[in-house]
C-alpha positions as CSV (number, residue, x, y, z in Angstrom):
1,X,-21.1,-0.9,-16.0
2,X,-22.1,0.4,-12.6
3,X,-21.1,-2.8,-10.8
4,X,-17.0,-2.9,-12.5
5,X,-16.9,0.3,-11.4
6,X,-18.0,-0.9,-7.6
7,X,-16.1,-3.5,-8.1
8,X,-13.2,-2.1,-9.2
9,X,-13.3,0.7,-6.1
10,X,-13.8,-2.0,-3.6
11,X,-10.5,-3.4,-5.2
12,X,-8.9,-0.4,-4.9
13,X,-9.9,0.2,-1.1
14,X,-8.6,-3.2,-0.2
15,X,-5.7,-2.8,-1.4
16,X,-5.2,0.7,-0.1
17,X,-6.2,-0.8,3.3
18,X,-3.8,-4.3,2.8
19,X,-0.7,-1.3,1.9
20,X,-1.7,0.8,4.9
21,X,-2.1,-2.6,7.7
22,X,1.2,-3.8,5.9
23,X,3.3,-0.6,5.5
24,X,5.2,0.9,8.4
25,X,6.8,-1.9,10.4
26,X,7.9,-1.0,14.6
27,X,11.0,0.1,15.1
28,X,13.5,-2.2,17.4
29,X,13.5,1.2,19.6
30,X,12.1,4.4,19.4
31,X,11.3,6.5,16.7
32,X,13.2,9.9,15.9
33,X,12.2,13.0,13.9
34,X,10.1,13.1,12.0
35,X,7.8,12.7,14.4
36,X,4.3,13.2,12.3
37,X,4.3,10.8,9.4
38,X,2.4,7.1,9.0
39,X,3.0,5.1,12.1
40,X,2.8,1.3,12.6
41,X,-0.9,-0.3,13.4
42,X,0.9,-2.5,16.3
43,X,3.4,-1.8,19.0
44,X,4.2,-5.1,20.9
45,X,3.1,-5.0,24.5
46,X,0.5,-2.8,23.8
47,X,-3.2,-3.1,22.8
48,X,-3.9,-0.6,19.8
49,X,-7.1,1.1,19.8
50,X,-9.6,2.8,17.8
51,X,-11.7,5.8,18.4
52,X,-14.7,4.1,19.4
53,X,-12.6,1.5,21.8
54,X,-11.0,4.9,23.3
55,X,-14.3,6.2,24.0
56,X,-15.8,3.0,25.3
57,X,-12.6,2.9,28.1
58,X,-12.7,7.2,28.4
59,X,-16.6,6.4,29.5
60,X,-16.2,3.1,31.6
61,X,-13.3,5.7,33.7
62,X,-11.1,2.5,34.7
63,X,-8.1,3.9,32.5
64,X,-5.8,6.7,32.9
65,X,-5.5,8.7,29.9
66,X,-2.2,10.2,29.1
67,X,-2.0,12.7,26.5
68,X,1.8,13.5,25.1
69,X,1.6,16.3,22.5
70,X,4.9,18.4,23.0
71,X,4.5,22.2,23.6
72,X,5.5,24.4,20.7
73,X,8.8,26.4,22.0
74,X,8.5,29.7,22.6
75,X,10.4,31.6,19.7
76,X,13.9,32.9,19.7
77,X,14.5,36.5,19.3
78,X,10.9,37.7,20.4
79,X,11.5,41.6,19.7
80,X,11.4,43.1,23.1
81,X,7.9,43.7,24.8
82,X,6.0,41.3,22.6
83,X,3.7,38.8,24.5
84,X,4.4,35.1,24.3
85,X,0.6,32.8,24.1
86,X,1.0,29.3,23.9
87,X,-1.5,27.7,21.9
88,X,-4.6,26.3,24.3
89,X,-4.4,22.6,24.0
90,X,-8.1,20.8,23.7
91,X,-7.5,16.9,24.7
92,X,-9.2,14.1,26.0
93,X,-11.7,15.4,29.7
94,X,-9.5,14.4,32.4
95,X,-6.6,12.9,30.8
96,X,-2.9,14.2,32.4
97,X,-1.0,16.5,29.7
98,X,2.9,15.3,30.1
99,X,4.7,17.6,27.0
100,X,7.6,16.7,25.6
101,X,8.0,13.1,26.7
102,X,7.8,11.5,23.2
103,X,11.0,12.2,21.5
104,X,13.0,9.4,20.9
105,X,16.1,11.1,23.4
106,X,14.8,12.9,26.4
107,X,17.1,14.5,29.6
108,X,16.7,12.2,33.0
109,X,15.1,15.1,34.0
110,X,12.2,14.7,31.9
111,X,12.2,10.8,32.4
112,X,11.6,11.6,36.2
113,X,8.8,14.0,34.8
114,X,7.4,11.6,33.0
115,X,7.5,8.6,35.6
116,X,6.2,11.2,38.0
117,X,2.9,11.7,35.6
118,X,2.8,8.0,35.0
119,X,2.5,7.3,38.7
120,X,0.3,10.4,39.7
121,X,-2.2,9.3,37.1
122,X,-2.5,5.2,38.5
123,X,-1.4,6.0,41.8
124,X,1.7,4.2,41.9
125,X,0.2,1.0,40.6
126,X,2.0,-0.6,37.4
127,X,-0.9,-2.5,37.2
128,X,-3.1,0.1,36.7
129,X,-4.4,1.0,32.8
130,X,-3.4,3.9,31.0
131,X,-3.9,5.2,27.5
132,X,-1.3,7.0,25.6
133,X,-2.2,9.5,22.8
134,X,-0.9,12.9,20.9
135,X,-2.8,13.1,17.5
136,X,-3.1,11.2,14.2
137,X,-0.2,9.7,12.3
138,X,2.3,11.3,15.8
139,X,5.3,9.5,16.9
140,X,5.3,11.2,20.1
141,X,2.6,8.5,21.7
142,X,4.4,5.3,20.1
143,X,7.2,5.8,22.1
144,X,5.7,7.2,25.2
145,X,3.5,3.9,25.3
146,X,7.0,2.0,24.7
147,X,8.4,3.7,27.5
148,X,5.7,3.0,29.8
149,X,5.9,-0.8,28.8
150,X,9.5,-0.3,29.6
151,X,8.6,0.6,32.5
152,X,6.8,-2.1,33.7
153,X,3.4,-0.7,33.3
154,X,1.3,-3.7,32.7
155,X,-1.4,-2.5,30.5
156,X,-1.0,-0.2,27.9
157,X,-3.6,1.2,25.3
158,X,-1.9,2.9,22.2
159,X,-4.4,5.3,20.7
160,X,-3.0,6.2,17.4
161,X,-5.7,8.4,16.1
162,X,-5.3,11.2,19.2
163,X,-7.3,13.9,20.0
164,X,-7.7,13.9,15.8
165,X,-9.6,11.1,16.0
166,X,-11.6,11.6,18.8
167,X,-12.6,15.2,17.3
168,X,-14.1,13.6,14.1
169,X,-16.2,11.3,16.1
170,X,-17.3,14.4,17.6
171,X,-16.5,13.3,21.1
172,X,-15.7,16.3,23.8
173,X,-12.3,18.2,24.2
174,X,-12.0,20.2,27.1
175,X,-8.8,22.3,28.1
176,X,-5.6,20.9,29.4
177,X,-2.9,22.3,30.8
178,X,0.6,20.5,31.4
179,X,1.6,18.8,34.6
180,X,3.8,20.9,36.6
181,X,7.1,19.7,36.4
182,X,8.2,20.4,39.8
């Protein structure tokens, strides 16, 4: 009795894991609101990674980590005098914080903004590796690491699982504030 039940969970894992490496297909461009839900395993161009391949290339320091969480807005109709916090973000050590670059339609203004981190962060070489994350199951870094293949940048790491990911394997976080957009 013991081993139908194994067997019939390890039936029931593969095929969980065959729906999940199956289910969401790439989009022909990028993806709109909403932005957390199930996201594809590939992105063509790019070279999807897991936690422990993102901590293998955070440790060998060869590739520029790019984090793209967007900032939560600061709230309409604050009552006067009340203080405004934005949440502290905890991310990747040393990885550049570019907000607000993964939405499917972004102004110029922040496509300069986010070519400007791009470049800052390989010093102008295309050639140069970068990682693009957010957290788990989050839009935002598919289509950043789209737009930086769009851009010409040669090798591109998708790290689907985030800062999420990298938490449960208890890897450090340290604090991050945004690039300037100046």
């Amino acid at each position: 009795m013991i081993v139908r039940g194994r067997a019939i969970v390890a039936a029931l894992t593969l095929c969980a894991s065959l729906a999940q490496a199956q289910g969401v297909p790439e989009p022909e461009g990028l993806r709109g609101p909403p932005y957390r839900a199930a996201v594809p395993a590939t992105l063509s161009g790019a070279t999807v990674v897991d936690d422990d391949a993102a901590y293998k290339l955070w440790q060998d320091g060869e590739v520029a980590f790019i984090d793209v969480l967007p900032r939560a807005p600061k709230p309409e109709n604050l009552p006067k005098g009340t203080i405004w916090r934005e949440k502290p973000r905890q991310s990747i050590p040393g990885a550049i914080w570019l907000p607000n670059t993964g939405y499917d339609q972004i102004a110029e203004e922040t496509t300069r903004y986010l070519r400007r981190g791009l470049e800052q962060a390989t010093a102008g070489d295309p050639a140069h590796p970068v990682l693009i994350f957010c957290l788990m199951d989050c839009w935002m870094s598919w289509n950043v690491a789209k737009r930086a293949i769009e851009m010409g940048y040669e090798t591109v790491y998708w790290y689907p699982d985030g800062t999420d990911g990298w938490d449960m394997e208890d890897h450090p976080l340290e604090r991050l504030d945004p690039l300037p957009d100046d």
